[in-house]
C-alpha positions in Angstrom: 20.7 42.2 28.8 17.9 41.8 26.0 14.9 40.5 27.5 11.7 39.1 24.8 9.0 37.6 25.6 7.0 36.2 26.5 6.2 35.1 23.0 7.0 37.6 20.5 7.4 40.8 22.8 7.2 42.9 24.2 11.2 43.5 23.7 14.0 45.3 26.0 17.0 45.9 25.1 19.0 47.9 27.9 17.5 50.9 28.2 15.3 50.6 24.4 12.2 48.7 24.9 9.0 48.3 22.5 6.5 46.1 21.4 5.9 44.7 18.0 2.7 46.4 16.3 2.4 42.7 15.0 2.6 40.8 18.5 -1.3 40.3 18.4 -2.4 39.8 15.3 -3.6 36.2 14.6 -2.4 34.4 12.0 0.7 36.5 11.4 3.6 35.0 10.2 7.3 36.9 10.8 9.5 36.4 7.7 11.4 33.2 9.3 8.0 31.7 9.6 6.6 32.4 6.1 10.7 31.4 4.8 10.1 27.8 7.3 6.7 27.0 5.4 8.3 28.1 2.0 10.9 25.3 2.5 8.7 22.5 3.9 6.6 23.3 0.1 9.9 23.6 -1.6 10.8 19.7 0.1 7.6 18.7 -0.2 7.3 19.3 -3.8 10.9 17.9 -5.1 10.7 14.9 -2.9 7.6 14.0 -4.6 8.5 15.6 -8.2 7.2 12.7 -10.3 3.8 13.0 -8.4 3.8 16.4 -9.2 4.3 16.9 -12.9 4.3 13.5 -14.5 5.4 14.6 -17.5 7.9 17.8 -17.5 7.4 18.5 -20.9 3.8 19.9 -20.2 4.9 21.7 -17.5 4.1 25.5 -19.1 3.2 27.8 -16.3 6.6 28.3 -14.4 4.7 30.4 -11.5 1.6 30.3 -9.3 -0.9 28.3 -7.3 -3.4 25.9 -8.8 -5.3 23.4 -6.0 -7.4 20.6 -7.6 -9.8 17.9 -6.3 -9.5 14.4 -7.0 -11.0 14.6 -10.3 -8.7 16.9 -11.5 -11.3 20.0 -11.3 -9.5 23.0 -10.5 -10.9 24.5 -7.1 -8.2 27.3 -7.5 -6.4 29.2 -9.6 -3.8 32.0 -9.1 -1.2 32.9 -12.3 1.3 34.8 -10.9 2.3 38.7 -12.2 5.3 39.0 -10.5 8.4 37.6 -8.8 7.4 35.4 -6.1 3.8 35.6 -5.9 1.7 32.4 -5.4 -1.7 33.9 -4.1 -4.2 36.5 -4.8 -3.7 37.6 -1.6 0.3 37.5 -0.6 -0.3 39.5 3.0 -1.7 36.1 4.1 -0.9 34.0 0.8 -2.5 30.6 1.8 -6.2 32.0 3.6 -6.9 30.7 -0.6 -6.7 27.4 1.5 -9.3 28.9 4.2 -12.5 27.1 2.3 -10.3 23.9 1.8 -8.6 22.8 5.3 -10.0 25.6 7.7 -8.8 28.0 10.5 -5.5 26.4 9.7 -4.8 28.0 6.4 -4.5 31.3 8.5 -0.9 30.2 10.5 0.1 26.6 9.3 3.0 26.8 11.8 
């Protein structure tokens, strides 16, 4: 039988058991978590496309993260260099959020 929990570990798997180095660490987020929140944005942002760039045509920066307030003042900026990168710091990509929304930008789960 493969006993887990509780929680994330530790795991046994017949006679194999360990713990995940991870298990403790607050604010972690295991690849189905950081995929879950990457769809929610993704739904978020083409159900609302029209909200989000009102006009496509001056739509020029085809990756990163800006955040603005409701003046339009950018409050952050992130221009990606790579595939997939949205954050400075892509270990925990949205603690960018931290000064915005709190303790909650560490695990939005």
């Amino acid at each position: 039988p493969v006993v887990i929990g509780p929680g994330v570990g530790p795991v046994k798997l017949g006679p194999i058991s360990y713990a995940n180095g991870w298990a403790e660490e607050e604010g972690y987020q295991r690849p189905v978590e950081l995929a879950t929140v990457r769809l929610r944005n993704m739904v978020e942002v083409l159900g609302r496309w029209s909200t989000y760039v009102a006009n496509p045509t001056k739509l020029a920066q085809r990756g990163g993260t800006f955040l603005f307030d409701a003046d339009g003042a950018a409050l952050y900026e992130y221009r990606h260099r790579g595939v997939l990168t949205y954050s400075s710091t892509m270990s925990r990509p949205l603690t960018f959020l931290a000064p915005h929304i709190g303790h909650k930008a560490l695990n939005p789960l």
